[in-house]
MIKEGU-229818 format. One record per residue (C-alpha): y, x, z; residue in one letter; residue number from 1. Coordinates in steps of 0.5 Angstrom, whole numbers. Each point is the difference from the previous one (the first is absolute). Layout:
! MIKEGU-229818
REC      y      x      z  code  pos
REC      Y      X      Z     a  NUM
...
***
This chain:
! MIKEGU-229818
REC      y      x      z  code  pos
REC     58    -49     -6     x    1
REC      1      6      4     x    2
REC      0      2      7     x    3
REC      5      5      4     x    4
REC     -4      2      6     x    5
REC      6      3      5     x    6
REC     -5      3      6     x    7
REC     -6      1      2     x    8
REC     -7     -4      1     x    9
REC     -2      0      7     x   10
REC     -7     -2      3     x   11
REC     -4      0      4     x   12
REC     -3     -6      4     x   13
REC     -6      1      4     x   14
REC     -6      0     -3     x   15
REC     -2      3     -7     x   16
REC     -3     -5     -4     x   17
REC     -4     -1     -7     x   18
REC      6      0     -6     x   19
REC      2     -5     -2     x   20
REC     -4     -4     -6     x   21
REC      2      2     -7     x   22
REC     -1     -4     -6     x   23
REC     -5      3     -4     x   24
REC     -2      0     -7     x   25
REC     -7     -3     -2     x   26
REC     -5      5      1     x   27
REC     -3      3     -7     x   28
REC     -5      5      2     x   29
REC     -2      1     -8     x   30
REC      1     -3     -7     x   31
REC     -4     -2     -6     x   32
REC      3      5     -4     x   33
REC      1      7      4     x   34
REC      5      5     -4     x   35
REC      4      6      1     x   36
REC      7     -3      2     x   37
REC      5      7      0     x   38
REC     -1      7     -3     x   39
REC     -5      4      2     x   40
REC      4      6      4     x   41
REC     -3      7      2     x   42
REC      1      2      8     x   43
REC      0      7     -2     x   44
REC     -1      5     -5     x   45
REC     -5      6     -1     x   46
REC     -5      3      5     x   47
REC     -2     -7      3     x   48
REC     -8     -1      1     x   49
REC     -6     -4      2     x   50
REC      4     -7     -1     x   51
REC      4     -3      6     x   52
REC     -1     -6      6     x   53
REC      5     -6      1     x   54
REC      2     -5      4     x   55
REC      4     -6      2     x   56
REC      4     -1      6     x   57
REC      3     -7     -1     x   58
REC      5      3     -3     x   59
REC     -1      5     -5     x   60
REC     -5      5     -2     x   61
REC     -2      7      3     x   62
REC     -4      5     -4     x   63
REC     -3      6      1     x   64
REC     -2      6     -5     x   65
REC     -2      7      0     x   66
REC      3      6     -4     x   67
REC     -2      7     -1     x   68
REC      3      7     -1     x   69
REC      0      0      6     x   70
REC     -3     -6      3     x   71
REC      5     -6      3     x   72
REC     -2     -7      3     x   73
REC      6     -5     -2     x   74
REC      2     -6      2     x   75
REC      5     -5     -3     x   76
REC      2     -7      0     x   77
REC      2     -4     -5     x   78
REC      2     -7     -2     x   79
REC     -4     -6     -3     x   80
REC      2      2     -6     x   81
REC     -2      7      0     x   82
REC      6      4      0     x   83
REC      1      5      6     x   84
REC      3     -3      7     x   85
REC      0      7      3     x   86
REC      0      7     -2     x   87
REC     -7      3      1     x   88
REC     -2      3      6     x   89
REC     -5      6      1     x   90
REC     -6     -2      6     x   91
REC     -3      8     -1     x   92
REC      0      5     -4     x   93
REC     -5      6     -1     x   94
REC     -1      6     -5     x   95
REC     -7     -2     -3     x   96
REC     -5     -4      1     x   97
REC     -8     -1     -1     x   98
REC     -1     -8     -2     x   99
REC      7     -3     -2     x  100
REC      0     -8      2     x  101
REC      6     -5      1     x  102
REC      3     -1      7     x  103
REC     -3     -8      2     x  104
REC      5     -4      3     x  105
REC      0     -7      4     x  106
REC      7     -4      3     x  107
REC     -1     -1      7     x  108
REC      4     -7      1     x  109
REC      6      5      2     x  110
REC     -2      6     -4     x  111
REC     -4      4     -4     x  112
REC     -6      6      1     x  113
REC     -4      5     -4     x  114
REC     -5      4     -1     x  115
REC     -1      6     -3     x  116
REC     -4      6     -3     x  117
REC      3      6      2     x  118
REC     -2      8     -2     x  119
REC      2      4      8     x  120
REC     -1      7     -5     x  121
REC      4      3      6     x  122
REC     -4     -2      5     x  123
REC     -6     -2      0     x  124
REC      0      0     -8     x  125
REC     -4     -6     -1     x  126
REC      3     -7     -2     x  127
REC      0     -5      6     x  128
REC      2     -7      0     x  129
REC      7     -3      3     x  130
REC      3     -5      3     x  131
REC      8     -2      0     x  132
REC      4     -6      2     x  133
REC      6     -2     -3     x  134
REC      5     -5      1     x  135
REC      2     -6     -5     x  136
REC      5      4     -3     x  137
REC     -4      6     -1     x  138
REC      2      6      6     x  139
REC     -6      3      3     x  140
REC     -1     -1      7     x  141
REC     -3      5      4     x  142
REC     -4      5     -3     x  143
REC     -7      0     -4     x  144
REC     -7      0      3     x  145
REC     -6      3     -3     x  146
REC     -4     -5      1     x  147
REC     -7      4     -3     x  148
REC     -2      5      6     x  149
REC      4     -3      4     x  150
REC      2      5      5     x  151
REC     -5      6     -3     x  152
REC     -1      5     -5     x  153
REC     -2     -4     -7     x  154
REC     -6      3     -3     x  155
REC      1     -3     -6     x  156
REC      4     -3     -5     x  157
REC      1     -8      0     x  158
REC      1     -5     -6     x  159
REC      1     -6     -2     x  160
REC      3     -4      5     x  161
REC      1     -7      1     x  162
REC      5     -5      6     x  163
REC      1     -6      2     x  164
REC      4     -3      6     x  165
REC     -3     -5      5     x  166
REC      6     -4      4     x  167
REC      0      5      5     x  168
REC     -4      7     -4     x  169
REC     -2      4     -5     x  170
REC     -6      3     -3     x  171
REC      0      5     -4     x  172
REC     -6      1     -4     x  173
REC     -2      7     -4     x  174
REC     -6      5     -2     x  175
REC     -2      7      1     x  176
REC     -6      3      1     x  177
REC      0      4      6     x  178
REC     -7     -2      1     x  179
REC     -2      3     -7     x  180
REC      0     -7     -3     x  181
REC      6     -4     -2     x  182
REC      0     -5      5     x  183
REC      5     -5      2     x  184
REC      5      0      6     x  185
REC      5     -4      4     x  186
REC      5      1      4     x  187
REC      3     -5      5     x  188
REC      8     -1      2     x  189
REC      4     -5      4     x  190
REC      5     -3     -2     x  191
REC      6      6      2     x  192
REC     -5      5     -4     x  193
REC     -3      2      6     x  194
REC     -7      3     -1     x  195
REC     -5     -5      3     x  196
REC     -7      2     -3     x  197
REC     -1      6     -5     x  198
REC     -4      2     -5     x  199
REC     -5     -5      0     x  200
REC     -6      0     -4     x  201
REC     -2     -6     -3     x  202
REC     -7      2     -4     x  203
REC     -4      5      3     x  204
REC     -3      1     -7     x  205
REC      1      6     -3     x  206
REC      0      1     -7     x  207
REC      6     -2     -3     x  208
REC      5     -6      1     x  209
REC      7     -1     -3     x  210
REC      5     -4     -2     x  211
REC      1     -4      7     x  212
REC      5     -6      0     x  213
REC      2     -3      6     x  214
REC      3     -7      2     x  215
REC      1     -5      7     x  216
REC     -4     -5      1     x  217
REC      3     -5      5     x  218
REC     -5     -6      2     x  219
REC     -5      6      3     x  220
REC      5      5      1     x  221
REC     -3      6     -3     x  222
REC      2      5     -6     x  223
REC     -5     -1     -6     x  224
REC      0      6     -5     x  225
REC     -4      0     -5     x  226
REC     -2      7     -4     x  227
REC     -4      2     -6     x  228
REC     -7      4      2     x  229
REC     -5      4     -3     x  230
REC     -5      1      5     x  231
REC     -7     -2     -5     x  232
REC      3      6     -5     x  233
REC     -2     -5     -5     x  234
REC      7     -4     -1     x  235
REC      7     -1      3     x  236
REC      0     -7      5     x  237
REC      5     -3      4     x  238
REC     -1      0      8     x  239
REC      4     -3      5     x  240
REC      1      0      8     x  241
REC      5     -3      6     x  242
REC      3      4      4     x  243
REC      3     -4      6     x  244
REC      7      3      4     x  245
REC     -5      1      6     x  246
REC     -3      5     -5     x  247
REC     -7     -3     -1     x  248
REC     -3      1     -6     x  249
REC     -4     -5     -4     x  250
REC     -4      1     -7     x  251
REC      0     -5     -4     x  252
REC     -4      5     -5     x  253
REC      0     -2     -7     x  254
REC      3     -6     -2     x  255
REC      1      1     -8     x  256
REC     -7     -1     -4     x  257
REC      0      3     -7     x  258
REC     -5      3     -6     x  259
REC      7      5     -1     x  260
REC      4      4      4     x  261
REC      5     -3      4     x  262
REC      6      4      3     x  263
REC      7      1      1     x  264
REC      0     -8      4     x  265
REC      7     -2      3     x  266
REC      1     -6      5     x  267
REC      6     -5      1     x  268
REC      0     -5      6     x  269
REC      0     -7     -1     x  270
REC      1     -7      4     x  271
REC     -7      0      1     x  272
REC     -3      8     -1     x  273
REC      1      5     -5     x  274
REC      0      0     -7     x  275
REC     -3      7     -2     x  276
REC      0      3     -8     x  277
REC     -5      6     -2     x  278
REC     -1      3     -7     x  279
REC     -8     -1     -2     x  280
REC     -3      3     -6     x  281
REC     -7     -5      1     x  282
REC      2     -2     -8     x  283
REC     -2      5     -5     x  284
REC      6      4     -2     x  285
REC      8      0      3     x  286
REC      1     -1      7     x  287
REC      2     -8      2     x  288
REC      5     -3      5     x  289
REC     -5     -4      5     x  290
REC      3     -5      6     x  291
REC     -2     -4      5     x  292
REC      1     -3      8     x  293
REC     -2      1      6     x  294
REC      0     -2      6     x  295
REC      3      2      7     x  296
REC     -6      3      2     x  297
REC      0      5     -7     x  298
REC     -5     -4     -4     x  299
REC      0     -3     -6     x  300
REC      1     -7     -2     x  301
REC      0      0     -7     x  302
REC     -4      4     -5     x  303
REC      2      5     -4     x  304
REC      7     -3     -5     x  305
REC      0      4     -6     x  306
REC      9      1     -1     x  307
REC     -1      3     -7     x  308
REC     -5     -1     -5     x  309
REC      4      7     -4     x  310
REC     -5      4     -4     x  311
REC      5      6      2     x  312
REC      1      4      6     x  313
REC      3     -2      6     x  314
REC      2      3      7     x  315
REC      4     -1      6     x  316
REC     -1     -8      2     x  317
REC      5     -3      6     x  318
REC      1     -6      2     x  319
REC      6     -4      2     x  320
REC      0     -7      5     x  321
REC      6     -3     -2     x  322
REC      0     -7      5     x  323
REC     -4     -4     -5     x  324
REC     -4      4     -4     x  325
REC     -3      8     -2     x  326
REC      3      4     -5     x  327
REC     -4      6     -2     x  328
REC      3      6     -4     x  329
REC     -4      6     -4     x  330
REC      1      4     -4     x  331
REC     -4      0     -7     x  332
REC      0      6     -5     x  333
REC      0     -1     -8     x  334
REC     -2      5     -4     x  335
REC      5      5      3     x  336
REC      5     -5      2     x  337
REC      0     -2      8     x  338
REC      4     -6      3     x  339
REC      0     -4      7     x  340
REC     -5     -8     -2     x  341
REC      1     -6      5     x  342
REC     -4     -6      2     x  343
REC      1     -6      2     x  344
REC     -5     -3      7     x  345
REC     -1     -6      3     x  346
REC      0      0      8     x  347
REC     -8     -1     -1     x  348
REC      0      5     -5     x  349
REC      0     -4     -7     x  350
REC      3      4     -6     x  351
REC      7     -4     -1     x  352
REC      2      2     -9     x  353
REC     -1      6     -3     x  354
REC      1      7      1     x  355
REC      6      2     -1     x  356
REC      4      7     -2     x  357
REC      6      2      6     x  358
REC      2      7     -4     x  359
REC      0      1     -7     x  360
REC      2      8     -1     x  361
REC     -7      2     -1     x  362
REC      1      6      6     x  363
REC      0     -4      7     x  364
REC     -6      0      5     x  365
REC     -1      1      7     x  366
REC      3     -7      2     x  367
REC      2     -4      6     x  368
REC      4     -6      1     x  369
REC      3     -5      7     x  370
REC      1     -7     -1     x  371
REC      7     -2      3     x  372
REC      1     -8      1     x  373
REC      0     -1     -8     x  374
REC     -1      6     -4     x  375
REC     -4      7      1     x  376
REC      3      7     -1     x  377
REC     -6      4     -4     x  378
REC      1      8      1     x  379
REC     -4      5     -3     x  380
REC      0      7     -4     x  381
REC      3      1     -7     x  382
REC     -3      6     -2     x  383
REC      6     -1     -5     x  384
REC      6      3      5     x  385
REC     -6      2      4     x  386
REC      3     -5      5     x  387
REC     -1     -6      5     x  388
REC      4     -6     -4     x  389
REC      0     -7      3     x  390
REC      0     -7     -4     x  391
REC      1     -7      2     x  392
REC     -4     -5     -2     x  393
REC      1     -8      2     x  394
REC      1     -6     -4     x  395
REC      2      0     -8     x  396
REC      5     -5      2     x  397
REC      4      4      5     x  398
REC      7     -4      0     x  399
REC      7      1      3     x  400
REC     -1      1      8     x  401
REC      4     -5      5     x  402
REC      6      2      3     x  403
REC      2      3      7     x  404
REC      4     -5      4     x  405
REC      3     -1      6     x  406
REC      4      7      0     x  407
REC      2      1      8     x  408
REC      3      8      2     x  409
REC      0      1      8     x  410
REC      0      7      4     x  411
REC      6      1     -4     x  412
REC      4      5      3     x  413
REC      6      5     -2     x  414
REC     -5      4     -5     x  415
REC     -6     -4     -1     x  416
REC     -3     -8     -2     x  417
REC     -6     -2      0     x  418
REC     -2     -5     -5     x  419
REC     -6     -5     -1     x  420
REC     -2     -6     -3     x  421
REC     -5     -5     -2     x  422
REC     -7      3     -4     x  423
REC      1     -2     -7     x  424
REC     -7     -5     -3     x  425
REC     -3      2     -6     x  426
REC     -6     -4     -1     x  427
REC     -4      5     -5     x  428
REC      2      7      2     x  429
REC      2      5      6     x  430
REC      7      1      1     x  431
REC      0      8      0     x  432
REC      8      0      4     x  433
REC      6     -2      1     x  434
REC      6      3     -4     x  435
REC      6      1      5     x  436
REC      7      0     -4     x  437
REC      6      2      4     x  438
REC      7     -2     -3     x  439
REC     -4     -1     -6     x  440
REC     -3      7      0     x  441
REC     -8      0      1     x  442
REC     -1      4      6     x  443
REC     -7      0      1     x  444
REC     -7     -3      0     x  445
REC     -4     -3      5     x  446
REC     -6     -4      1     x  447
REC      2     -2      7     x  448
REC      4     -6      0     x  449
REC      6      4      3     x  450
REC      4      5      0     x  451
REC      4      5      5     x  452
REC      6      3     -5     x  453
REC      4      7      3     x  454
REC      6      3     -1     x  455
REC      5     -6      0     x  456
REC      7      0      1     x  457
REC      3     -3      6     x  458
REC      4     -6      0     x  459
REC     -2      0     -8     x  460
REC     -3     -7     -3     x  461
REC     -6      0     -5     x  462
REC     -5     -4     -5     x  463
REC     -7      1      1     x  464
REC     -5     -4     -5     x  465
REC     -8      1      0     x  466
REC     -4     -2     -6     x  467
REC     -8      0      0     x  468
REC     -4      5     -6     x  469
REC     -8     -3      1     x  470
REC     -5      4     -3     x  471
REC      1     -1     -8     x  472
REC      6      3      1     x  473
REC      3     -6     -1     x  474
REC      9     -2      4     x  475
REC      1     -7      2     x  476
REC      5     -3     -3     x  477
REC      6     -2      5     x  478
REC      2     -6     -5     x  479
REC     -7     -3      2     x  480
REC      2      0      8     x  481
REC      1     -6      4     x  482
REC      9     -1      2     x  483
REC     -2     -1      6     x  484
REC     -4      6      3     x  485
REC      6      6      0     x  486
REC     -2      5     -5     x  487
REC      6      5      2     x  488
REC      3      2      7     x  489
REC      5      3      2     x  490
REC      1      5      6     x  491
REC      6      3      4     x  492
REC     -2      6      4     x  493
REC      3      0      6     x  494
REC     -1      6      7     x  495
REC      2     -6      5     x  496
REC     -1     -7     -2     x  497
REC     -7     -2      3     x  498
REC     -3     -6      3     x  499
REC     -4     -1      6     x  500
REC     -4     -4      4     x  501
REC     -1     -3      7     x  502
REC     -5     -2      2     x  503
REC      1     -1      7     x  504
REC      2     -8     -2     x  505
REC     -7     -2      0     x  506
REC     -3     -3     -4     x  507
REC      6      0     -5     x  508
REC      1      7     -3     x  509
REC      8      1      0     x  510
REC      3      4     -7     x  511
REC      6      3      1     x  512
REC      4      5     -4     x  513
REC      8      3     -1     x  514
REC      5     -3     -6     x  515
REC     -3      1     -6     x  516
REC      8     -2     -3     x  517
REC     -4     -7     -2     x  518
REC      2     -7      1     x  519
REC     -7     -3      0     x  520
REC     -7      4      0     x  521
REC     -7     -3     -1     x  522
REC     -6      2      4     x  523
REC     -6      2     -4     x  524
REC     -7      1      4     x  525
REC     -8      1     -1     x  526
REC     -6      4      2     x  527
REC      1      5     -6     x  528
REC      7      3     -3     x  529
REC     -4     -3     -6     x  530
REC      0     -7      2     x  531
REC      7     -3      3     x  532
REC      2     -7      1     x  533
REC      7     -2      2     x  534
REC      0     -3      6     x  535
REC      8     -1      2     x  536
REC      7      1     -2     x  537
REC      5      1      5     x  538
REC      8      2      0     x  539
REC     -1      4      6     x  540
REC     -4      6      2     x  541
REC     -6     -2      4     x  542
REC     -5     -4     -2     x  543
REC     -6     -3      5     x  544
REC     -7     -2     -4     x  545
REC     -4     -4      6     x  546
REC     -6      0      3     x  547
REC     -2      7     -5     x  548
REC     -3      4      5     x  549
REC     -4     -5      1     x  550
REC     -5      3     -4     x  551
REC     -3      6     -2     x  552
REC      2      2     -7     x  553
REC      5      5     -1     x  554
REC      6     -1     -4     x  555
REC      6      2     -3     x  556
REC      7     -1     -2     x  557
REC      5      1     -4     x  558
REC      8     -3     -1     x  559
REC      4      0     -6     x  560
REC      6     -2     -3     x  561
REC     -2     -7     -3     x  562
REC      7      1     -6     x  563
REC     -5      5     -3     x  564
***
């Protein structure tokens, strides 16, 4: 079935309301069996650095990565399936720098932020921390704070830097030693990146502090981060502290116990706290990957979990919370071979299987990942191109996605046409975008379930298809969609032919529109272009739905030609 759209969707009535319900897929945060499911793929080559950060927006995937000769902080966003949704964009530049780290990103609900380290060799010449503010599809909005010294001159250089978002802030978490020892610092920013509180000192103990990992804890309200800490001399410990939006620090002094050194601790939330993973060598010989649960006051709830039981070195713990469990990745080096591990944990913190190997090239480390709704991205550094790459990784019985229905178009003028539809399901993996076809040409890739196309010809009639690619790179197969959802539509562009709306019939809404040159049109209307129902058909040019504006949704109407 096809559908030729003649005019415009025209809304609104009243209030905006919550969208429409959609059919969801069952939700399958893990599987038994995780396993790359689509190439591994290099965002860029050459001159890359110290890793990369990642993040998911609901749609698709962020990373943020360091180069250098000269040093640029990068951002790109890419699908599920690792391939690249936008061309890379440039968050600073800088002609050296003392400690090169990766920028730190968080998606804020409508956007993202970062922190970074940034060498000031021309002013105050000493690397100072930043903060940026991005929107979701990557441009810079304002200009970037530093965050470190804020509004005075830095006497140091900062490392090391750490940020989590609250709901309605950040914490942007570093150290330096502008006090002689490294000591940790935080500064406070409101949700628009205005500087509340600065260069907060979180532990007044001067010998030396590192690593600082910062996460949001919402029952009390407060920042946990957690750093590594060397205050006896004698060996490496893991400290942590609360820092409220009111800047009150509490400590929570030192809350990893071990015969070994313990350092380099990473903090994820949970339903009920933060997970947090650390590197311990309180086994004679190599570093291990340890794991345990705290609670929402910072505490911890479990004993220490031992991740690998590995006799080889291994570095670079996070952990991942994926709705029903943690995944922990790190990397493990063997003999001169490098690569990035994964766990399976339990929401209680009960190892789930076995260790199993993400990357196999014998050159990757660095890595970090984020958990989309059925799979995670892995990100890292391939020392082999010296270049950040990104693999998916999800179920080992990706399938076929579902297909996009419910193809509608609206704001279709005498140049554009905006297309939308129905999300595809798939149960077992991420969808990573829509394929757009025009006349039976791809036109382009989208992760939205909409489509806005340019450059039309007046009065000229097109064909747009969509089909769905999830993140084993796999394309739904049309021969397997339902006859009764329309998986095609035809437009008419047009400069004049519109459809309006009276209200002033109260509580009826009152549609009219000029000839479209049809016998008879069908009236389409729902709280989403995605998600329309036929609600009459009528030989004239008018249309009453009664009683709509007694209500506080806000709705949208097409009319097409039911011959098509």
């Amino acid at each position: 079935m096809t559908r030729k759209i003649v005019f415009v969707i025209l809304f609104i009535i009243t209030a905006i309301a919550a969208s429409a319900s959609v059919p969801q897929p069952e939700y399958m945060p893990y599987c038994n069996s995780p396993q790359q499911i689509a190439p591994m793929q290099t965002i860029i080559n050459g001159n890359v650095c110290t890793g990369s950060s990642i993040v998911w927006n609901g749609k698709d995937f962020a990373v943020a990565w360091l180069s250098y000769s000269p040093y640029y902080a990068y951002f790109t966003r890419l699908y599920a399936d690792g391939t690249p949704a936008a061309p890379p964009v440039a968050l600073f530049d800088a002609d050296t720098s003392t400690n090169p780290a990766p920028p730190v990103l968080v998606w804020n609900g409508s956007g993202y932020a970062a922190a970074y380290l940034k060498y000031e060799e021309a002013t105050t010449g000493q690397q100072s921390v930043f903060f940026c503010r991005l929107d979701a599809n990557g441009s810079l909005i304002g200009s970037p704070v530093r965050v470190s010294f804020y509004g005075e001159t830095p006497l140091v250089s900062a490392n090391r830097v750490s940020m989590a978002f609250s709901g309605n802030g950040y914490c942007v978490a570093w150290t330096d030693a502008r006090n002689g020892g490294y000591q940790i610092f935080a500064t406070l920013l409101d949700a628009s990146g205005n500087v509340t509180y600065h260069d907060t000192l979180l532990d007044s103990n001067p010998i030396w502090q590192s690593e600082p990992s910062v996460e949001w804890l919402p029952g009390p309200g407060v920042y946990l981060i957690a750093y590594t800490d060397n205050r006896t001399t004698v060996k490496e410990e893991i400290y942590a502290a609360r820092l409220s939006p009111a800047n009150v620090v509490t400590s929570n002094g030192r809350i990893i116990t071990s015969t070994g050194n313990s350092w380099s601790p990473t903090l994820e939330r949970g339903p009920q706290g933060s997970a947090m993973t650390w590197v311990d060598n309180r086994n004679v010989g190599n570093p291990d990957i340890y794991f345990a649960l705290l609670n929402n006051t910072g505490s911890k709830v479990t004993g220490d979990i031992l991740i690998s039981s590995s006799t080889e070195y291994e570095e670079y713990p996070v952990c991942v919370w994926t709705g029903v469990e943690w995944g922990v990745f790190w990397f493990r080096l063997i003999g001169s071979s490098y690569d990035i591990w994964y766990q399976r944990v339990s929401s209680s913190g009960t190892l789930i299987g076995e260790n199993v190997q993400v990357t196999a090239t014998g050159m990757i480390t660095n890595p970090k990942a984020a958990f989309a709704g059925r799979g995670f991205l892995v990100t890292g550094m391939d020392y082999a191109a010296f270049g950040s790459f990104v693999q998916p990784w999800g179920c080992n019985y990706a399938e076929l996605p579902g297909c996009p229905s419910n193809l509608l178009a609206y704001g279709v003028s005498g140049s554009t046409a905006t297309i939308a539809w129905q999300p595809a399901l798939d149960n077992y993996t991420d969808i990573a975008y829509y394929a757009v076809y025009r006349n039976n040409a791809e036109i382009a890739k989208t992760s939205n379930t909409y489509y806005t196309d340019t450059g039309l010809g007046l009065n000229t009639t097109y064909n747009y298809t969509v089909r769905a690619v999830n993140a084993a790179q796999y394309m739904n197969d049309p021969q397997t969609c339902s006859p009764s959802q329309p998986q095609s539509v035809y437009v008419k562009t047009s400069s004049s032919f519109t459809l309006m709306l009276d209200k002033s019939s109260d509580p009826d809404a009152h549609l009219y529109w000029n000839d479209g040159g049809m016998n008879s049109y069908n009236i389409y209307r729902g709280t989403s272009p995605q998600v329309m129902s036929l609600i009459g058909t009528t030989s004239s040019q008018s249309a009453d739905d009664n009683n709509v504006l007694l209500d506080t949704n806000t709705y949208f109407y097409t009319v097409d030609d039911p011959g098509q």
